[in-house]
C-alpha positions in Angstrom: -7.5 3.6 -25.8 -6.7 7.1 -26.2 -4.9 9.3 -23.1 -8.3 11.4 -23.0 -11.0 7.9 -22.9 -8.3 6.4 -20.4 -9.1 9.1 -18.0 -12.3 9.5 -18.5 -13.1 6.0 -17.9 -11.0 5.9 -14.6 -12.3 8.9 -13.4 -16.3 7.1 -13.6 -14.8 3.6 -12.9 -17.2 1.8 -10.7 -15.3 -0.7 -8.6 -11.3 -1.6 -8.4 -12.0 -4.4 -10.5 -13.1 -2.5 -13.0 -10.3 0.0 -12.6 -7.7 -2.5 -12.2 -8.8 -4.4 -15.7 -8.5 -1.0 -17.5 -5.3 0.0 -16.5 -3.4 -3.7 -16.4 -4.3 -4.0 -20.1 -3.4 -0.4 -20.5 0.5 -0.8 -19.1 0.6 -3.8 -20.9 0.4 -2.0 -24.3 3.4 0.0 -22.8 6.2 -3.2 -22.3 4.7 -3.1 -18.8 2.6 -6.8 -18.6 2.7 -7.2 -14.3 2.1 -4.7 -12.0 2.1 -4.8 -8.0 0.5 -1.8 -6.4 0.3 -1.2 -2.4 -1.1 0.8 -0.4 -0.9 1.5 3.5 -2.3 4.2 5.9 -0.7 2.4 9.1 3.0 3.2 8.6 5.4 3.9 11.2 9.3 4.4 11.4 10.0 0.7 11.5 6.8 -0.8 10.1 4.6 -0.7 7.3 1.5 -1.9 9.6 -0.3 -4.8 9.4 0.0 -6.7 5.8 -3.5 -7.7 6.7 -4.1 -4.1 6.1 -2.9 -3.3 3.0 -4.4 -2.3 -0.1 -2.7 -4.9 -2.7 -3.7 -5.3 -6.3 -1.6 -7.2 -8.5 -2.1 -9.4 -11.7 1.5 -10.7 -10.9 1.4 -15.3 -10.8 0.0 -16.9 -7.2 3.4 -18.0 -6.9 5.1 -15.0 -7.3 2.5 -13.3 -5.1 3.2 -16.0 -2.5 6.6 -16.1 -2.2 6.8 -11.9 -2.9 4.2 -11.0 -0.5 3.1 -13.7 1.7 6.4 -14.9 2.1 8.2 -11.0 3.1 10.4 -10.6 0.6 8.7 -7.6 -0.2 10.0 -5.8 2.8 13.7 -6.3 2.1 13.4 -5.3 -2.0 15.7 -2.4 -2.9 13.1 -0.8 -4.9 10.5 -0.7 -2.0 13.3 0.7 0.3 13.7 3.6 -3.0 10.2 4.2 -2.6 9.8 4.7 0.7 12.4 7.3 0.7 11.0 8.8 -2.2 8.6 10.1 -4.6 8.0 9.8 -8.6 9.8 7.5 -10.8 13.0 5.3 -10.7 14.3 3.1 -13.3 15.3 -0.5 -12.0 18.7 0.3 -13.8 19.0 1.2 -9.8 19.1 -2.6 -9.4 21.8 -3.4 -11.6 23.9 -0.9 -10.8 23.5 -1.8 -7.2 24.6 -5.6 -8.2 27.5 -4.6 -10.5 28.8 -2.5 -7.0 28.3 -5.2 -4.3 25.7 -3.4 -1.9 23.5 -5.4 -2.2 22.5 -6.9 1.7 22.3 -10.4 1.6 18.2 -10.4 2.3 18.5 -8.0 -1.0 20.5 -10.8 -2.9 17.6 -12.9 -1.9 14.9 -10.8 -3.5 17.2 -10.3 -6.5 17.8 -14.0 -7.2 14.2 -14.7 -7.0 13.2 -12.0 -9.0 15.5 -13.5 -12.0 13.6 -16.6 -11.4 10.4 -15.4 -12.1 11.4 -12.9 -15.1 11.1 -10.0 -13.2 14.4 -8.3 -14.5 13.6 -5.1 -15.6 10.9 -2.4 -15.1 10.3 1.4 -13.3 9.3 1.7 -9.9 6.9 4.9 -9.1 6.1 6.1 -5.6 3.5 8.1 -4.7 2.8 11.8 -3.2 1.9 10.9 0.3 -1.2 12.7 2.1 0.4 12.0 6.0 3.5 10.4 7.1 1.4 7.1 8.0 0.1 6.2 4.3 2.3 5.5 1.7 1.6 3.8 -1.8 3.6 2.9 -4.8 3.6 0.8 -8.1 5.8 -2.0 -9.5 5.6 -1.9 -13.6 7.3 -5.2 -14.7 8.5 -5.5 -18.4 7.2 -8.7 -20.1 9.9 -11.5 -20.4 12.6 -11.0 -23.3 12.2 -7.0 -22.4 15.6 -5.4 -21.2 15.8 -2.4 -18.9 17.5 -0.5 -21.9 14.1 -1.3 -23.6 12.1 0.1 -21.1 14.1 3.2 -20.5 13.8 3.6 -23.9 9.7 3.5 -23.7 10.1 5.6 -20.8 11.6 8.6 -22.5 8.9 8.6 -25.7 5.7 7.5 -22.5 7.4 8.6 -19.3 5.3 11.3 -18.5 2.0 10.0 -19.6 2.8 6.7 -17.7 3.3 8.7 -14.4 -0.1 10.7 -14.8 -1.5 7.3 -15.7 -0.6 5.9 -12.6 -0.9 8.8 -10.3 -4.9 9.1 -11.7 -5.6 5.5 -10.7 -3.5 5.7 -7.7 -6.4 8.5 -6.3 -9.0 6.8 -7.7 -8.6 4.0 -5.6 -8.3 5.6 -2.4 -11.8 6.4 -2.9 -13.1 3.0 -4.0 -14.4 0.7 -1.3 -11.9 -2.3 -0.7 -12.2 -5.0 1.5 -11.1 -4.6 4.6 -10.5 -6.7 7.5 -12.6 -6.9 10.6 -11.5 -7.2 14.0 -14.3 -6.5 16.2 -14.0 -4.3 19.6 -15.8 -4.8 22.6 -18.2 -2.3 23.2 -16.2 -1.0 26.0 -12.9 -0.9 23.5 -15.5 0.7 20.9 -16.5 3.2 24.1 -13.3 4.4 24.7 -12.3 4.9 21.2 -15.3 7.1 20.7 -14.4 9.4 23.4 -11.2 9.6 22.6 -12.3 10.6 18.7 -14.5 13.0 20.6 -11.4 15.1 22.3 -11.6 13.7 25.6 -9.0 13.5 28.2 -8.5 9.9 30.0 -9.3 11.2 33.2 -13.0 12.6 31.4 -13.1 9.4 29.9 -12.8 7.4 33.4 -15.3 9.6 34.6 -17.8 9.0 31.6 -17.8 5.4 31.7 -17.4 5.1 35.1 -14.1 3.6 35.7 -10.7 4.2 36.8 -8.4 5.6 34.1 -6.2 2.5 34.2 -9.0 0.8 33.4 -9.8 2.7 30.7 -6.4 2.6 29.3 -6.9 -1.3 29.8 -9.3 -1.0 26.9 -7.7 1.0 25.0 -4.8 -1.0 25.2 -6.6 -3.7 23.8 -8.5 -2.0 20.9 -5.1 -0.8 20.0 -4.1 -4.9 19.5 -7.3 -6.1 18.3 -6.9 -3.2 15.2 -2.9 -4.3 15.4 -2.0 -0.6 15.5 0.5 1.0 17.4 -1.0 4.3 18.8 -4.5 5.1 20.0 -5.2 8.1 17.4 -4.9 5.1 14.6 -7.0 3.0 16.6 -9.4 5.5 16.0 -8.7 6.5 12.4 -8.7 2.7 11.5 -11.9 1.4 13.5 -13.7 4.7 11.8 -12.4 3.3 8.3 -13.7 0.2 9.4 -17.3 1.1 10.3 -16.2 0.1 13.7 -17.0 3.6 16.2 -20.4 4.6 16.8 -22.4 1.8 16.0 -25.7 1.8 17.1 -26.5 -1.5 19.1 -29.5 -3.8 18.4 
């Protein structure tokens, strides 16, 4: 597939399953044969949000994923700690280099040794252009086994740059494809309050609305805040709104 039909076809692709088909077979004619992308709009200075929450596509093993993922070692994996900080593309070479020096922490030296397990030695790391300090995505692009990191670097300076736009395209084209989301339902009071608030309202205007006390009223806020596993009550309202969640109109 040419550069031109690849983003076409993304640009009209139906569905992420669709989408993610196209563009694992695509990377895969690059060296690049297991990708992990995630996505999260519930990020805060010492969290990621909810892993519920996230936006993960992958067409890395079930054991990988479950050991990766489900098991945390995600959070502690030097190139996700590069990404955060960052934007565009890094060479794992990053990896070895921190190895050869001795940084690495040992919850680092964990993620390391299992990646050398599973054949997940060498590969680039891209991090995406973030539209608000609570969403952040990025991409893992592993090499296929018997592929070195001098290989890929290699690739990288011929494909680099049509790699990134590859990825940055399909990166935006999900964030407008429907995924499936969790649901935690709110009461209606919880839902109540939330809708108030997304209409400007102050708590005391909000007490007097629905006819309670404003401690009350945080009360329920408080609660919609833990039910959608958010920190603050602006994303309470931004997720339940994502979630079809705020101004539902009851049977």
């Amino acid at each position: 597939m040419t550069l031109r039909s690849y983003l076409n076809f993304i640009s009209r692709a139906p569905s992420l399953e669709a989408l993610w088909s196209t563009h694992t077979k695509e990377m895969a004619r690059y060296g690049f044969d297991r990708l992990l992308y995630g996505y999260t709009r519930y990020r805060t200075e010492t969290s990621l949000g909810d892993p519920d929450d996230f936006v993960i596509l992958t067409n890395h093993s079930k054991d990988y994923v479950d050991r990766f993922m489900h098991g945390g070692l995600y959070f502690d994996a030097p190139m996700l700690h590069w990404a955060l900080k960052n934007e565009g593309a890094e060479s794992w070479r990053m990896i070895n280099q921190m190895m050869a020096s001795q940084t690495f922490t040992p919850q680092e030296q964990m993620v390391y040794d299992f990646n050398h397990k599973m054949n997940v030695t060498a590969g680039y790391t891209i991090s995406f252009n973030s539209v608000s300090v609570r969403s952040k995505g990025a991409i893992s692009l592993c090499a296929r086994p018997g592929m070195t990191q001098t290989d890929i670097d290699e690739i990288w300076k011929i494909h680099g740059e049509d790699i990134l736009l590859m990825n940055n395209i399909a990166h935006l084209k999900i964030l407008t494809l429907p995924h499936v989301a969790p649901k935690r339902s709110l009461t209606k009071r919880q839902r109540e309050a939330l809708e108030w608030v997304g209409d400007g309202k102050t708590m005391q205007d909000i007490a007097v609305l629905m006819g309670l006390t404003s401690a009350t009223v945080e009360k329920h806020l408080r609660l919609a805040r833990e039910a959608l596993a958010v920190e603050t009550t602006a994303q309470a309202v931004m997720k339940a709104a994502l979630h079809n969640q705020m101004f539902v109109i009851e049977a």
